[in-house]
LUMZA-603126 format. One record per residue (C-alpha): residue number from 1; residue in three letters; z negated, y negated, x negated. Coordinates in steps of 0.001 Angstrom, whole numbers, plus 524288, in hexadecimal, padded with zeros to 5 digits. Each point is the difference from the previous one (the first is absolute). Example, Ala and Ser with C-alpha at 12.3 -4.5 7.8 and 13.67 -1.06 7.14 Angstrom:
BEGIN
TIBA    i   aa     pz     py     px
TIBA    1  ala  7E188  81194  7CFF4
TIBA    2  ser  80294  7F290  7FAA6
END
This chain:
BEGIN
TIBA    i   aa     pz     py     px
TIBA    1  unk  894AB  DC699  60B5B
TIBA    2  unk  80C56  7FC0D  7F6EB
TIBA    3  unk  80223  80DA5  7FD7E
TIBA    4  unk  8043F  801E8  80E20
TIBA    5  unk  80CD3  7F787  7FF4C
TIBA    6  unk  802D7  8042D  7F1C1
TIBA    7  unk  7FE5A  80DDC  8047A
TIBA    8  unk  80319  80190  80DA5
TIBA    9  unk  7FBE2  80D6C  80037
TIBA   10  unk  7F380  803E9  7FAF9
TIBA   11  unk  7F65A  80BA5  805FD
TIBA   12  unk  7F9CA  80AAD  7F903
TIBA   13  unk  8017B  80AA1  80B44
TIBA   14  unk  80E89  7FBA2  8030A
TIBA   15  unk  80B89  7F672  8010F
TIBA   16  unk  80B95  7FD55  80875
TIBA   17  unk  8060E  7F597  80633
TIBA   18  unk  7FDD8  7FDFA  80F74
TIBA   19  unk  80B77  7FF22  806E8
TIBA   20  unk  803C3  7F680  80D1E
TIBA   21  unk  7F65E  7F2BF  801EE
TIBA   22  unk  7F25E  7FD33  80124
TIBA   23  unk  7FA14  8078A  8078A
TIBA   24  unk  804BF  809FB  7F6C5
TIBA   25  unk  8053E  80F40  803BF
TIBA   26  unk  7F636  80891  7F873
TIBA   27  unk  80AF6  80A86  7FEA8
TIBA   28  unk  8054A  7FEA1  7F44C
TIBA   29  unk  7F163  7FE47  7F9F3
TIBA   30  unk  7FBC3  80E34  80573
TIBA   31  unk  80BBD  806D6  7FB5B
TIBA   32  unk  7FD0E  7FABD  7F4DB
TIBA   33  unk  7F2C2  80553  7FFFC
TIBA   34  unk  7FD64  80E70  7FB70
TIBA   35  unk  7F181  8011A  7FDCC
TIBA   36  unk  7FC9D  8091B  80B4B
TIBA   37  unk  7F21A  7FCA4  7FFF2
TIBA   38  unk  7FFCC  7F22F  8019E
TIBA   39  unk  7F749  7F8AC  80854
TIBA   40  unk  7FE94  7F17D  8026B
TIBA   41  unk  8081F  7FE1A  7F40C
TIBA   42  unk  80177  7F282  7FCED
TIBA   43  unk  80CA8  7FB17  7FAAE
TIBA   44  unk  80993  7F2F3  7FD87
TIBA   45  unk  80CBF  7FE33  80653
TIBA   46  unk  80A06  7F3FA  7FCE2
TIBA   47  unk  809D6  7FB2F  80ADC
TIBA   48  unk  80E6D  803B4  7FB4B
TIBA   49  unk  80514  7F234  80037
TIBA   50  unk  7F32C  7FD02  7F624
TIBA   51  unk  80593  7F538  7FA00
TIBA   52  unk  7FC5E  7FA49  7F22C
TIBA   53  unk  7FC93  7F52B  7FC13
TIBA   54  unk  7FA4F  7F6AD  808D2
TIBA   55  unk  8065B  7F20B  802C0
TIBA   56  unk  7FAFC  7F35D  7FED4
TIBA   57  unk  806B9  7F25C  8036F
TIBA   58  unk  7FAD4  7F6F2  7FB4A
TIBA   59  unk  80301  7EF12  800E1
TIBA   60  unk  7F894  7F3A2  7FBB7
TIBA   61  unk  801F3  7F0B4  803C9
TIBA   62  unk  7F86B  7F639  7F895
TIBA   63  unk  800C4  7F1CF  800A1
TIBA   64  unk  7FBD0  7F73D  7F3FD
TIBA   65  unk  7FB2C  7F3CC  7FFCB
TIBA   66  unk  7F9C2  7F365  7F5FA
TIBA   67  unk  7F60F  7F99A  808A9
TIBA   68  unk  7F8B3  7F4C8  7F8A3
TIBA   69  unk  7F61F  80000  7F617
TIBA   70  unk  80803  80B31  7F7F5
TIBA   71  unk  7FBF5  80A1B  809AC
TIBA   72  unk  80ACF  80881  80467
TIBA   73  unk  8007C  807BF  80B84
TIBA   74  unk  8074C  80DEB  8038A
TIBA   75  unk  80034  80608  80E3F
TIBA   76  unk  804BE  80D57  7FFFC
TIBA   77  unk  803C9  80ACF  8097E
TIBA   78  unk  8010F  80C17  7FA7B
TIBA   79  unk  8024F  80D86  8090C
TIBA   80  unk  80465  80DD1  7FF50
TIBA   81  unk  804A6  80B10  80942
TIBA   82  unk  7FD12  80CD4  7FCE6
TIBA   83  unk  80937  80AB7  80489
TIBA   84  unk  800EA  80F3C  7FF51
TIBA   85  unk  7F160  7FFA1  7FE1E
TIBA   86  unk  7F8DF  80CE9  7FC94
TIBA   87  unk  7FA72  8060C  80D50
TIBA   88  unk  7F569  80A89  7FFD1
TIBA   89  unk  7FC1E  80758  80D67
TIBA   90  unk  7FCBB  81012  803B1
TIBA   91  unk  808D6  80962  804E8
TIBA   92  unk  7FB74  80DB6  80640
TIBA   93  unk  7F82C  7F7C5  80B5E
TIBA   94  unk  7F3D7  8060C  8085F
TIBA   95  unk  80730  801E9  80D4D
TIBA   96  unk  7F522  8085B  80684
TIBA   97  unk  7F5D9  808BF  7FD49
TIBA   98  unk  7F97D  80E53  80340
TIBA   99  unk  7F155  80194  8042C
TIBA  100  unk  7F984  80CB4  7FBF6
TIBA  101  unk  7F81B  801B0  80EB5
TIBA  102  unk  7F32E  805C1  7FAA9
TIBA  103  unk  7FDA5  7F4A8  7F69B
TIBA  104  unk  8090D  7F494  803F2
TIBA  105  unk  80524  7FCDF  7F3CF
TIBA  106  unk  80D4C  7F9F6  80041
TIBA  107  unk  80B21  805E3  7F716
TIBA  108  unk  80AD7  7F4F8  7FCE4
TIBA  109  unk  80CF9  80419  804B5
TIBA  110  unk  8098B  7F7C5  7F6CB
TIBA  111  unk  80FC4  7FD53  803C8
TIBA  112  unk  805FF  80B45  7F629
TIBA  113  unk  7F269  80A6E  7FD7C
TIBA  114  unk  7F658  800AB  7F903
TIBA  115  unk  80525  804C8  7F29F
TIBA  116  unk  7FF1B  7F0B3  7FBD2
TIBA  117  unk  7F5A3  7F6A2  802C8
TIBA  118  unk  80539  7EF43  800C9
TIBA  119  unk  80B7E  7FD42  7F9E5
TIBA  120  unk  7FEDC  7F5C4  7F591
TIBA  121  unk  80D76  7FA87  805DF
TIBA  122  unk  80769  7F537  7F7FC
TIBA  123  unk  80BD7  7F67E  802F4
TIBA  124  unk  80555  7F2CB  7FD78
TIBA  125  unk  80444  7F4AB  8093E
TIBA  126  unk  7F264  7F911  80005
TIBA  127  unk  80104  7F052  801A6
TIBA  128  unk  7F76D  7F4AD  7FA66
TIBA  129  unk  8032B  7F14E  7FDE4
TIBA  130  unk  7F830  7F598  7F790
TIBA  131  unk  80024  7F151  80136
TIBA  132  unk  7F71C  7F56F  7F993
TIBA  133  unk  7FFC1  7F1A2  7FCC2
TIBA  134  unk  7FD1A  7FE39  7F299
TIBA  135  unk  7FC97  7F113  7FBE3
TIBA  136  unk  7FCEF  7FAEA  7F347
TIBA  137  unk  7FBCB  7F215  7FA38
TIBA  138  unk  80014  7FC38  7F146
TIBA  139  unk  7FCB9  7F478  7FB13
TIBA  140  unk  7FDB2  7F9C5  7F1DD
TIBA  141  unk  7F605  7F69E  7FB67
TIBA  142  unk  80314  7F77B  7F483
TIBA  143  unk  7F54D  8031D  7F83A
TIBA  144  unk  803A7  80F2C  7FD5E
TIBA  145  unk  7FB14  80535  80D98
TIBA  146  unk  80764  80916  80A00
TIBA  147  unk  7FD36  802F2  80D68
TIBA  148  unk  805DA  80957  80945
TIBA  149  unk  7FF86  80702  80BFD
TIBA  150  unk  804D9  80BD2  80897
TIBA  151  unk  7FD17  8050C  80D5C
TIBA  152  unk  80789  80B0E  80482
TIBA  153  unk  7FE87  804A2  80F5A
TIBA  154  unk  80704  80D14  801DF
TIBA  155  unk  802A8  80ACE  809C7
TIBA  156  unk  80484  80DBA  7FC6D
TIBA  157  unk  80125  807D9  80CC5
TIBA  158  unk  808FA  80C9A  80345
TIBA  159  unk  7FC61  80D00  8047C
TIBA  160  unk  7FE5C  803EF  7F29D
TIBA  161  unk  7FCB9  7FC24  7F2CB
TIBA  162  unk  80B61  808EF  7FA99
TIBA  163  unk  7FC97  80948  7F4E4
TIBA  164  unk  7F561  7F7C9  7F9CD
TIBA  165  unk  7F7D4  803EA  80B95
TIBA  166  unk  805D6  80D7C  804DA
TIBA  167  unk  7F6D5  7FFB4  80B04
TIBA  168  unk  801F1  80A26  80C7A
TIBA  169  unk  802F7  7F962  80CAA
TIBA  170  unk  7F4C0  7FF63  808BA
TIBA  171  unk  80981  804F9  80A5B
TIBA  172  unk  80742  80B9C  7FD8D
TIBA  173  unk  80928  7FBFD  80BEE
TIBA  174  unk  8030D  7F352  7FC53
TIBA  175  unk  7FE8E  7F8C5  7F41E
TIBA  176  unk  80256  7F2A4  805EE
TIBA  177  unk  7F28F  80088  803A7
TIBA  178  unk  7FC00  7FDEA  7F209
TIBA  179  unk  8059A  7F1B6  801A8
TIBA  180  unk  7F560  7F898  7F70A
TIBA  181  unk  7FBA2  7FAC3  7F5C0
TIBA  182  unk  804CD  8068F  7F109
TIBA  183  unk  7F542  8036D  7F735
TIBA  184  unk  80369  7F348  7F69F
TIBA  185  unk  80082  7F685  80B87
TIBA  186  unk  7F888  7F2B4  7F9B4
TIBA  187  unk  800D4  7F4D2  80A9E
TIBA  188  unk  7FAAA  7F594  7F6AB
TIBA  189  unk  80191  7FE45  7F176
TIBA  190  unk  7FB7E  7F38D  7F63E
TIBA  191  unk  7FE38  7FCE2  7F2EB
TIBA  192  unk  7FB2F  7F339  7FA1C
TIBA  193  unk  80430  7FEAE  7F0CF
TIBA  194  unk  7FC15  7F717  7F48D
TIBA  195  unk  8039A  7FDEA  7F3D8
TIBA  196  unk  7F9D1  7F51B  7F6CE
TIBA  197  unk  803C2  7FB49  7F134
TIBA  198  unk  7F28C  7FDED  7FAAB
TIBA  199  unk  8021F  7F2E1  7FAB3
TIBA  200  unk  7F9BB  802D6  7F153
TIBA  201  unk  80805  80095  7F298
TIBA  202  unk  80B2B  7F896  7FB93
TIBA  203  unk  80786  7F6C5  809F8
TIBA  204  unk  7F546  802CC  80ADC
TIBA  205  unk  7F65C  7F74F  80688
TIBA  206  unk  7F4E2  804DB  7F693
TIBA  207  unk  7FEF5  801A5  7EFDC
TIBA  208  unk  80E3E  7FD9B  7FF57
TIBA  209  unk  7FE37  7FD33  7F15A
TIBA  210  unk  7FBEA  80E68  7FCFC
TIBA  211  unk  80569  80593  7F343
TIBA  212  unk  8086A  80B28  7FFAF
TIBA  213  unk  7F533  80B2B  7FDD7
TIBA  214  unk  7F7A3  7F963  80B7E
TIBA  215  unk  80A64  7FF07  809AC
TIBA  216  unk  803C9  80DF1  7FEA8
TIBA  217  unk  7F3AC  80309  80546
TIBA  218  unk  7FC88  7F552  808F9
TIBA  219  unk  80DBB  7FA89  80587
TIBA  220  unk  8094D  80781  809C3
TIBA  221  unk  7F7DB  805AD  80716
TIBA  222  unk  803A2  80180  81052
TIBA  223  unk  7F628  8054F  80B21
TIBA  224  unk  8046A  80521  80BA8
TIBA  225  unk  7FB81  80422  80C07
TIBA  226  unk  804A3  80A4E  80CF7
TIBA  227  unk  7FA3E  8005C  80C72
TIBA  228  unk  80527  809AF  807CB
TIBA  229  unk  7FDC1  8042E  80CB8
TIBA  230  unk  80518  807AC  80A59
TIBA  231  unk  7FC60  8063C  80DCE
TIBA  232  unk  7FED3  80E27  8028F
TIBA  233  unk  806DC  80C50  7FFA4
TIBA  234  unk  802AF  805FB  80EA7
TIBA  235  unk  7F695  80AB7  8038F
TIBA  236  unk  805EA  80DD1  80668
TIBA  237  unk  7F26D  80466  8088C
TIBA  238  unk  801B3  80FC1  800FD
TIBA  239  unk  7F98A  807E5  80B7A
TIBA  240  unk  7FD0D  80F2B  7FB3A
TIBA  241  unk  80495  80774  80D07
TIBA  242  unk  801D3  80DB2  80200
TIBA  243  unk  80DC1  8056A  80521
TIBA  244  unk  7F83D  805D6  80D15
TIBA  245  unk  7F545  7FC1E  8069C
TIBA  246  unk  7F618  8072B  8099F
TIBA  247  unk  7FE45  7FBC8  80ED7
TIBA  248  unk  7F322  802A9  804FF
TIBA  249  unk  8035A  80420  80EE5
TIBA  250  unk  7F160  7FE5C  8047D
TIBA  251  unk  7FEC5  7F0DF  7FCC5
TIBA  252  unk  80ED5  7FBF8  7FAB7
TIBA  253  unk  7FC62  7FD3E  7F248
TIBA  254  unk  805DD  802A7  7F37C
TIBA  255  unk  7FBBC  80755  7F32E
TIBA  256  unk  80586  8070A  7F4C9
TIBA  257  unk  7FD0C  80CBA  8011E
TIBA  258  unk  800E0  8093A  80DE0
TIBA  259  unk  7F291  80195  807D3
TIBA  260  unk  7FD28  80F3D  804F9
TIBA  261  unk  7F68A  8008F  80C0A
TIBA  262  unk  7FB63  80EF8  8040A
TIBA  263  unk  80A6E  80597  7F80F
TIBA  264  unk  80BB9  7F70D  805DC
TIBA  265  unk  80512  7F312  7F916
TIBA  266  unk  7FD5A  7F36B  80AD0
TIBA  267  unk  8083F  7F783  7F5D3
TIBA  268  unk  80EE6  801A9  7FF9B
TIBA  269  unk  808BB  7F9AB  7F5B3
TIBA  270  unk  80724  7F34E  7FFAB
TIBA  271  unk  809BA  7FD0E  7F72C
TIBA  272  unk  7F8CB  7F2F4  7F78A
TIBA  273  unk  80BDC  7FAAC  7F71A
TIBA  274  unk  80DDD  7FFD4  8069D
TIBA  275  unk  809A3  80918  7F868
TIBA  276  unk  7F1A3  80313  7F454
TIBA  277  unk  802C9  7F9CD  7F29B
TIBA  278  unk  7F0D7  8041E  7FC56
TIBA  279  unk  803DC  8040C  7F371
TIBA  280  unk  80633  7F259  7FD75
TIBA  281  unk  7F37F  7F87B  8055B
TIBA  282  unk  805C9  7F2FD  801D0
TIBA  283  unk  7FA55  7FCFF  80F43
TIBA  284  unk  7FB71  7F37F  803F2
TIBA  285  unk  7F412  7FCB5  8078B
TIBA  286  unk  802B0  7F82C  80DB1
TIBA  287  unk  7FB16  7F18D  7FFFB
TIBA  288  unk  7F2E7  7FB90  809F9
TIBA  289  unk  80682  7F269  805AD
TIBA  290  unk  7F91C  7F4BE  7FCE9
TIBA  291  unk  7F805  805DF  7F51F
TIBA  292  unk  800B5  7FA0D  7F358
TIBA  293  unk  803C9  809BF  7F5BB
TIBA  294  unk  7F86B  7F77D  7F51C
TIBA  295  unk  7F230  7FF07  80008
TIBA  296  unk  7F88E  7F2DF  800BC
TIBA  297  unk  7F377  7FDBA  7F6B8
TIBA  298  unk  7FF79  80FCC  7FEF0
TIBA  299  unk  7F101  80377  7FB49
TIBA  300  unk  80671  80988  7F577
TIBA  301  unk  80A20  7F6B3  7F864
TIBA  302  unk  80909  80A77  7FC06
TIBA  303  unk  8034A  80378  80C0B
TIBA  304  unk  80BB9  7F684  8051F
TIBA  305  unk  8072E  809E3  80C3C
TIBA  306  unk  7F91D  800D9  80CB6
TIBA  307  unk  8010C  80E19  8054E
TIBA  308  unk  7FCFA  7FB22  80DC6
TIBA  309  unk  80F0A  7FA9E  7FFB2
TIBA  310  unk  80670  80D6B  80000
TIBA  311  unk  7FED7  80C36  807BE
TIBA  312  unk  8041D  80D86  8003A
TIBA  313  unk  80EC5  8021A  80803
TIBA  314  unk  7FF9F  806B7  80CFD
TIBA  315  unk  80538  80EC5  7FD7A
TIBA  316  unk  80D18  7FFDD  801AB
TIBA  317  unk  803EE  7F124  7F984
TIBA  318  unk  80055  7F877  7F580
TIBA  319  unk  7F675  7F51F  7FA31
TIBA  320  unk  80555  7F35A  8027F
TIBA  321  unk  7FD06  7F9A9  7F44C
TIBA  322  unk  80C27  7FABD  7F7A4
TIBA  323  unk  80372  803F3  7F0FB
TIBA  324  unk  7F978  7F5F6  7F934
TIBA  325  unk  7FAB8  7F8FD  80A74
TIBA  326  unk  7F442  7FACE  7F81C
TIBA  327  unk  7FE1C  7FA31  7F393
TIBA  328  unk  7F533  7FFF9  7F53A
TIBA  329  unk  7F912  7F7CE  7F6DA
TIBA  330  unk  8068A  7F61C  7F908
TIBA  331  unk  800D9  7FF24  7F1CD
TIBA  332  unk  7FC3F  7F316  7F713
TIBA  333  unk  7FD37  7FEAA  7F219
TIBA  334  unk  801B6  7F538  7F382
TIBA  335  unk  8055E  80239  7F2D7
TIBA  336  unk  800F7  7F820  7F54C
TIBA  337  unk  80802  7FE82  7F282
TIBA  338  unk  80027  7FB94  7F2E0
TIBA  339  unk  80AAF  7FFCC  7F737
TIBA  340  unk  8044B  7F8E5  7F1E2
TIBA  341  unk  80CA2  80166  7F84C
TIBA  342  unk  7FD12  7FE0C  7F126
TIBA  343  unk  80BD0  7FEF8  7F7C1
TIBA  344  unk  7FD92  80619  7F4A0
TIBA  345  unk  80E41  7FE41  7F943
TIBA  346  unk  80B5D  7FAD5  80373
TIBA  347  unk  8032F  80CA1  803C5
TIBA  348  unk  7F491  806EB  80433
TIBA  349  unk  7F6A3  7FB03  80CBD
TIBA  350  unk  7F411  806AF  80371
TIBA  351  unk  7FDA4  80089  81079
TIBA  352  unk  7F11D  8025F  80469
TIBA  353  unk  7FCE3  80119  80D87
TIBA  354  unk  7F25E  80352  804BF
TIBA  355  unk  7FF6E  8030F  80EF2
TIBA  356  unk  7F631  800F5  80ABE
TIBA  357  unk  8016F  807FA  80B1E
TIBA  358  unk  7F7FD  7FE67  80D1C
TIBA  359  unk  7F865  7F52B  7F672
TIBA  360  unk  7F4AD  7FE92  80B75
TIBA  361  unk  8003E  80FA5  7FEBB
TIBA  362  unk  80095  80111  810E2
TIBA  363  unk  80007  80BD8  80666
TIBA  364  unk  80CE6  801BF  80883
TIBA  365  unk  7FE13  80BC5  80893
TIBA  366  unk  80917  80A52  804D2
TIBA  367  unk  8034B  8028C  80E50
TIBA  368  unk  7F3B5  8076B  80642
TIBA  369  unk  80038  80F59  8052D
TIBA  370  unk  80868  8004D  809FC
TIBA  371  unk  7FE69  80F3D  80422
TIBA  372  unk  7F856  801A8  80ED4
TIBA  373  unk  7FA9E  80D29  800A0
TIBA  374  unk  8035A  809CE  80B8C
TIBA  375  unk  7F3F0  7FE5B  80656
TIBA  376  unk  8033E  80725  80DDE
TIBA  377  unk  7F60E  80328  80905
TIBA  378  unk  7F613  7FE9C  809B0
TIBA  379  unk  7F4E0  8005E  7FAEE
TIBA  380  unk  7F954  7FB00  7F58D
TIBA  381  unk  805D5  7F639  7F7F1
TIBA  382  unk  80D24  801B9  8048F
TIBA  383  unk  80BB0  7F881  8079B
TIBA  384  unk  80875  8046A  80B66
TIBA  385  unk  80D95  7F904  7FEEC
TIBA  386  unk  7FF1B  7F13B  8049D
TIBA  387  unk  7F1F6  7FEC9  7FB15
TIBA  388  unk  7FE0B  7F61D  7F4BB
TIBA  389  unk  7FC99  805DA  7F2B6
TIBA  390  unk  7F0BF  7F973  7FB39
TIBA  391  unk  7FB99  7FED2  7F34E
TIBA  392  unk  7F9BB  80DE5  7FFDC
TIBA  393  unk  80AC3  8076E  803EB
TIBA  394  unk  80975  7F79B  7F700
TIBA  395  unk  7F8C3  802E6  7F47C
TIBA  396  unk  8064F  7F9E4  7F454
TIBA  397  unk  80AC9  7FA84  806DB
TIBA  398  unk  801F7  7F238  7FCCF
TIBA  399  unk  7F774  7FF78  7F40E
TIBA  400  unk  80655  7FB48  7F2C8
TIBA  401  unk  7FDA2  80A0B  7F61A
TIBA  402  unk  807DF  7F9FA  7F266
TIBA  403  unk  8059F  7F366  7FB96
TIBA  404  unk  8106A  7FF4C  7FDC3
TIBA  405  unk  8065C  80782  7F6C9
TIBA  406  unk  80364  7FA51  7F347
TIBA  407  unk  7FFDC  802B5  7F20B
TIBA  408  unk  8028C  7F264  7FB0A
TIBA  409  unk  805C3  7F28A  80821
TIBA  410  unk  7FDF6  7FE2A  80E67
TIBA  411  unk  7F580  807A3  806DC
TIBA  412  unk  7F8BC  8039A  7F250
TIBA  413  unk  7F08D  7FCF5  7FBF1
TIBA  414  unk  80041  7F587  7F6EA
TIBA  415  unk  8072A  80434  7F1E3
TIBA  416  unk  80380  7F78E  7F3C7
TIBA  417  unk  80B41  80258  7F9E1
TIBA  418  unk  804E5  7FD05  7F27F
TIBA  419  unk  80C7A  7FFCD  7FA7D
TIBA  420  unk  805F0  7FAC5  7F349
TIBA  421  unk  8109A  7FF96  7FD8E
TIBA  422  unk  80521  7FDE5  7F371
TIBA  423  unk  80E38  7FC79  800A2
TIBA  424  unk  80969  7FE19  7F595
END
C-alpha cells in the first residue's frame, strides 16, 4: 500500500481530487467521469489536504546503573506518537434501496447513483502512540563468561497502524471506532544471551602450552547462545456480511436472499451494514459475554479460537468487537553460535562464524483463520443475529493453518549457517 502516499492518485478508470472534507462531495469525481456506460464503477479518491509524509515523535529516558557482582543494569522508557496517520474508509455510501415487487429483490440506492460502486476513499489525520519499558542486565564472569538480559513490555495503540497497515475503517462514519490495537502491537518481549570463551589454547584454563599450528585450530574459540521469546501478534476477527439483508414477515427472521410465497415476496429488505463497505470486507463479529474466545483442551489441537464467543450483528449495527482485541500464539525459539578469529598475518585475520537458528528446530505458528462465514438463516446449519457461531458453522475458523514467516532468523525451521571473512 506504499504506492498510495507516493502516488496519491492512482485508478485505472479515472482520477481527480475530491473536494470539501470527509464525507466527501462526489461532484467533482462525476464530472470528471465520461464513460457513459458505467455501472458500479469502482474507483479511489484522496482528501485535498492529503498530506505527505506521516509524523512520528519520538523520546527515550534510560537510567544506568553498576549493581554488584559486575552486573549492570539499564531501565528504559522508550515511546512514540504517531501523527497525520494514513486513514482508509468508502465514500458513495448505501443510503436506501429499491425492491423489484414480483421478486423482492432489493436494488442498493447509494448517496450520488449508481454509475460507481464504494469508494475506495483515502485521507490522513489518523493517531497512534507507543510506550514500553525496556530493561536490560549484563554481567561478566571472570573466567571469560557473559550474561545478559532484556524484557521489553510494550503497547502500540491508535486508530490506525498508518500506512504499514492501510486498513479501511470498520466504520465508514467514524473512524474513532477503530480505537485498538496496531497490527505490530507485542505486549511482552525477552531475550536471554550468552556468550562463553572456551577456555582451550594458549593463556586459557586448558592446553595452554599448545604450539602455534595447534592453537590456530584449537584456541579462540567462543559459543554463544539466544533465547528469544515473545508473545503474540493481535488478531483482527472479520465477519463476511452482506450490505442488505432479508426480513421474513411471517416469523421475523433474517436471510440473504428475498422469500416469494404465491407469486408475492413475504420478506422485505433491511439494510445489514450501516453506510455498506462490502467491497472493503473489514466487519467485525459481536462478542457472546462471558464466553471465552480461546478454547480449553480443544479435541482438534490446531484449533485455538472458540466460535461460540462471537456472533453475527443485529441488521442495522456494528460488531462490537475492538481492532485487535485478541492476540495469538506466542513465538519462542534458541540459537546458537560459534565463531574463531585466526590471524593469519600481521595484516590479514580470517573471521568464521557458524550459526544455528531455531537450534531445537520448534515450530512457531502463525495467527489462526480468522474469517467467520455469512452463515444467515433459519434453517439448517445457520445463525440468526445474536446466536453463537458452533464449530460446524465456523468451519475453519480458529484453526492454525502455517507456522511464521521467515526466511532465515526469528520465526524460521532450524538452518545452519556458515560464513568465513577474510580481512586485510
Amino acid at each position: 500500500q506504499g504506492e498510495d502516499l507516493i502516488q496519491p492518485i492512482e485508478s485505472d478508470r479515472v482520477s481527480t481530487t475530491a473536494t470539501g472534507r470527509y464525507p466527501i462531495d462526489p461532484l467533482p469525481i462525476i464530472k470528471n467521469f465520461n464513460i457513459n456506460t458505467a455501472t458500479g464503477i469502482g474507483v479511489r479518491a484522496y482528501a485535498p489536504g492529503y498530506k505527505v509524509p506521516e509524523k512520528i515523535l519520538s523520546y527515550t529516558f534510560s537510567v544506568q546503573q553498576t549493581l554488584p557482582f559486575s552486573s549492570v543494569l539499564q531501565v528504559a522508557y522508550v515511546g512514540s506518537q504517531g501523527r497525520n496517520l494514513f486513514l482508509r474508509s468508502i465514500a458513495n455510501k448505501v443510503v436506501g434501496f429499491t425492491m423489484n415487487p414480483t421478486t423482492g429483490a432489493a436494488t442498493a440506492v447509494r448517496e450520488f447513483g449508481s454509475r460507481f460502486g464504494e469508494i475506495d476513499y483515502k485521507t490522513t489525520g489518523g493517531t497512534d502512540n507507543y510506550n514500553s519499558m525496556q530493561t536490560t542486565l549484563n554481567r561478566r564472569f571472570s573466567k571469560g563468561l557473559t550474561l545478559g538480559a532484556q524484557w521489553t513490555w510494550a503497547h502500540s495503540i491508535g486508530n490506525t497502524g498508518g500506512s504499514n497497515e492501510a486498513n479501511t475503517a470498520t466504520n465508514p462514519f467514524n473512524f474513532k471506532a477503530d480505537h485498538g490495537n496496531n497490527s505490530f502491537d507485542i505486549r511482552h518481549s525477552a531475550n536471554l544471551t550468552a556468550l562463553y570463551e572456551l577456555p582451550f589454547g594458549k593463556g586459557r584454563r586448558f592446553t595452554s602450552n599448545l604450539n602455534k599450528a595447534a592453537d590456530a585450530i584449537i584456541g579462540g574459540w567462543q559459543l554463544g547462545g539466544v533465547m528469544n521469546a515473545r508473545s503474540g501478534l493481535p488478531i483482527d476477527i472479520r465477519i463476511t456480511r452482506p450490505d442488505i439483508v432479508y426480513r421474513d414477515t411471517r416469523n421475523n427472521t433474517f436471510v440473504n436472499s428475498p422469500i416469494v410465497v404465491n407469486g408475492a415476496p413475504v420478506t422485505v429488505p433491511v439494510i445489514n451494514t450501516p453506510g455498506g463497505g462490502n467491497s472493503r470486507d473489514v466487519r467485525f463479529p459481536s462478542v457472546v459475554a462471558g464466553v471465552n474466545p480461546f478454547l480449553q483442551n480443544p479435541t482438534d489441537k490446531r484449533f485455538i479460537l472458540n466460535p461460540a464467543a462471537f456472533t453475527i450483528p443485529a441488521p442495522g449495527t456494528f460488531g462490537n468487537l475492538g481492532r485487535g482485541a485478541l492476540h495469538g500464539p506466542g513465538l519462542s525459539q534458541y540459537d546458537l553460535t560459534l565463531h574463531k578469529k585466526f590471524n593469519l598475518t600481521e595484516r590479514v585475520n580470517t573471521d568464521l562464524r557458524i550459526e544455528v537458528y531455531n537450534l531445537l528446530n520448534k515450530g512457531n505458528f502463525a495467527n489462526p483463520a480468522v474469517r467467520l462465514n455469512n452463515v444467515l438463516g433459519a434453517s439448517g446449519n445457520t445463525l440468526q443475529p445474536g446466536q453463537p457461531y458452533t464449530a460446524t458453522t465456523g468451519g475453519s475458523f480458529g484453526s492454525v493453518l502455517s507456522t511464521v514467516e521467515s526466511a532465515v532468523g526469528l520465526g524460521a525451521q532450524r538452518q545452519v549457517q556458515i560464513s568465513l571473512r577474510v580481512s586485510f
